[in-house]
N, C-alpha and C positions, 0 to 999 in steps of 0.2 A: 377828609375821612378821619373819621377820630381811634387813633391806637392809643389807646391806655398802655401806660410804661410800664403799670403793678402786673400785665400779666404776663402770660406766655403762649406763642400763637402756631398752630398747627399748619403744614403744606396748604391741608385740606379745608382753611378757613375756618375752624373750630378754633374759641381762645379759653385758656384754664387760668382759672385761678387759685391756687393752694394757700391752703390755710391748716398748716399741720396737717397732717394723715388724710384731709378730706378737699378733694379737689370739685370744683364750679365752672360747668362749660357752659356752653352758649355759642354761637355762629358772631362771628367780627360785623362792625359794619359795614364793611365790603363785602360780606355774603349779603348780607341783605339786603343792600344797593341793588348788588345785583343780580338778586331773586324777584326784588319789584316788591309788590305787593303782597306778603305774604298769610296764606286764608286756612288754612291747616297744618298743625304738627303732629307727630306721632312720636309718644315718648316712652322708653321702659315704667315699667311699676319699680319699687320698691321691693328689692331682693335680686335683683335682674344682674346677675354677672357681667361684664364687659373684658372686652379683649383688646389693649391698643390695635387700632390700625380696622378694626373691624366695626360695621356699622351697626349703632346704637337706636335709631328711629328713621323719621324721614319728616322733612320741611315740604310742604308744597307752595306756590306763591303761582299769582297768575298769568307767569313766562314758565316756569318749569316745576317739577317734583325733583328732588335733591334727598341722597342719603347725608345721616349727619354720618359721623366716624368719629368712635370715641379716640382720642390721642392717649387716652391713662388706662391699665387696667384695676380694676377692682370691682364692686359691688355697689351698685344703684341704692342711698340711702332716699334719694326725696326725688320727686319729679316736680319741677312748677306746673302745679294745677293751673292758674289762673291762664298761662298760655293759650291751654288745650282749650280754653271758653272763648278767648280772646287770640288768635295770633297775631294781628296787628303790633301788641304791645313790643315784638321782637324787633318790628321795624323801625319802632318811636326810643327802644331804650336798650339796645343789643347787649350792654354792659351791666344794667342795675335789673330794674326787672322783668328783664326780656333772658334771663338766662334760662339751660334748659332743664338739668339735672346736675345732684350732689353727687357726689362718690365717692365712698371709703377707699383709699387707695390702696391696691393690693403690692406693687413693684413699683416704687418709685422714680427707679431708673426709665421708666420711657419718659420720662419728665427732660430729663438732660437732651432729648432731639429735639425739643421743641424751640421756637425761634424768640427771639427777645423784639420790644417793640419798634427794637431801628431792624432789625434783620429784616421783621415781619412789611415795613412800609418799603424795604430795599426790594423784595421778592414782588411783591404788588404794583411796584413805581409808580408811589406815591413820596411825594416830596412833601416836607413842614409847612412848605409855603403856600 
C-alpha cells in the first residue's frame, strides 16, 4: 500500500496535503483498495463551506457507497472535474490525479489531529515490507 510521507492522513481514510493556506484531499489507497472498483463520486462546487469532521460528498464503488469527511475546515476553492467524468482515475492514482477538492483553509488547527505517514500505516497495519 503506498503512503506518501509529504502528507497527512485522516481516522476516516481522507489524506491532506497543505500547501500554504490551501489544503488538497483525496481518499488514501487503502480507501480505494478497499472500495473496489470505484464508478461514482459526488463532490462540492466551488464556494461550498466545509466543517472538519463533517461530510463533504460521497464515493461510490461497486462493494459500497462511502461518505468522504473533510478533516480541514474552510471553503471549497476547486473540485477535480475530471473525476466526476472519469472515477476510475482515483483508483489508478489516489495521490496525483485522483485527488478530490482544493480548500482555502479556514482554522488550521484541525490539521494538528491528523496522522503522519508511519501513524497512518501503524493505525491500518500495514507494514514497509
Amino acid at each position: 500500500m503506498n503512503v506518501p510521507e509529504n502528507l497527512k492522513y485522516a481516522l476516516t481514510d481522507e489524506w491532506v496535503r497543505v500547501e500554504g493556506d490551501t489544503a488538497t484531499l483525496g481518499i488514501t489507497d487503502y480507501a480505494q483498495h478497499e472500495l473496489g472498483e470505484i464508478v461514482y463520486v459526488e463532490l462540492p462546487e466551488a464556494g461550498a463551506k466545509l466543517r472538519a469532521g463533517e461530510p463533504f460528498g460521497v464515493v461510490e464503488s461497486v462493494k459500497a457507497v462511502s461518505e468522504l469527511v473533510s478533516p480541514v475546515s474552510g471553503e471549497v476553492i476547486e473540485a477535480n472535474a475530471p473525476i466526476a467524468e472519469d472515477p476510475a482515475i482515483i483508483n489508478d492514482s489516489p495521490y496525483e490525479s485522483g485527488w478530490m477538492i482544493r480548500v482555502r483553509v479556514k482554522d488550521a488547527a484541525g490539521l494538528e489531529s491528523l496522522l503522519d505517514a508511519a501513524a497512518y500505516k501503524e493505525y491500518r497495519g500495514v507494514s514497509d515490507h
